[in-house]
C-alpha positions as CSV (number, residue, x, y, z in Angstrom):
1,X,0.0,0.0,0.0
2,X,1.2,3.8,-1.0
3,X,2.0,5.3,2.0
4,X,3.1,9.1,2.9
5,X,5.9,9.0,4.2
6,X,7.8,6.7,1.9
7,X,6.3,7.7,-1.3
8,X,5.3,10.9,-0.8
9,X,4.8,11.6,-4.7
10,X,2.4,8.8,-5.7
11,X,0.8,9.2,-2.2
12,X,-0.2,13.2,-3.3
13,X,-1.8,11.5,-6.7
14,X,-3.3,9.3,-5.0
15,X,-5.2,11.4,-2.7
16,X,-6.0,14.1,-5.8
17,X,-7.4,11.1,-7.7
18,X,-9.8,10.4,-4.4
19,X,-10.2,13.8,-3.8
20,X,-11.5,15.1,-7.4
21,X,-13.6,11.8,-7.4
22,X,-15.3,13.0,-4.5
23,X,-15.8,16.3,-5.8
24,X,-17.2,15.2,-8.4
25,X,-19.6,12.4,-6.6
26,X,-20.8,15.4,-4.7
27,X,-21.8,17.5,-7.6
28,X,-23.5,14.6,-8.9
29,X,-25.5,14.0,-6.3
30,X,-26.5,17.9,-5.5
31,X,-27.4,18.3,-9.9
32,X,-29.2,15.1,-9.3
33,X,-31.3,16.1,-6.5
34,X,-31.7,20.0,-8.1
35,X,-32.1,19.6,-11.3
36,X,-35.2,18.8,-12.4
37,X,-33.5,18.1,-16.3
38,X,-31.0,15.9,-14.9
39,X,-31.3,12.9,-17.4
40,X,-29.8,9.6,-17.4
41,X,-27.4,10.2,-20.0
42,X,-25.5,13.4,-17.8
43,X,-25.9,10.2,-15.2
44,X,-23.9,8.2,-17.0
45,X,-21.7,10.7,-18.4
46,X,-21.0,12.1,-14.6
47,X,-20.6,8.5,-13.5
48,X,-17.9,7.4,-15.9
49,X,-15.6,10.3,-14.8
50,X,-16.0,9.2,-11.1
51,X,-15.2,6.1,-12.1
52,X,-12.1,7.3,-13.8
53,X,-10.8,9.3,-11.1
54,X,-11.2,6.1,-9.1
55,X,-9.6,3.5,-11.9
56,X,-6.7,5.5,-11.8
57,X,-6.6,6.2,-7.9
């Protein structure tokens, strides 16, 4: 497991990848819950860049 203190640089991209995907989760949710247009094709769209901020985390 990536750790801080001994690899400090793939621990900071680690924890943007997590972070950005949980950005992102959050504004999905909010548009979701807001947006009375919100269709499942943003959905999907939204979804897949979660997932790809978590792929590459």
């Amino acid at each position: 497991m990536i750790n801080k203190e001994s690899n400090s640089v793939e621990w900071s991209g680690l924890m943007y990848e997590l972070e950005d995907a949980s950005e992102h989760l959050n504004v999905l949710i909010s548009e979701m819950e807001n947006d009375p247009e919100f269709d499942e094709i943003n959905f999907k769209i939204q979804l897949q860049h979660i997932f790809f901020h978590l792929n590459r985390a």
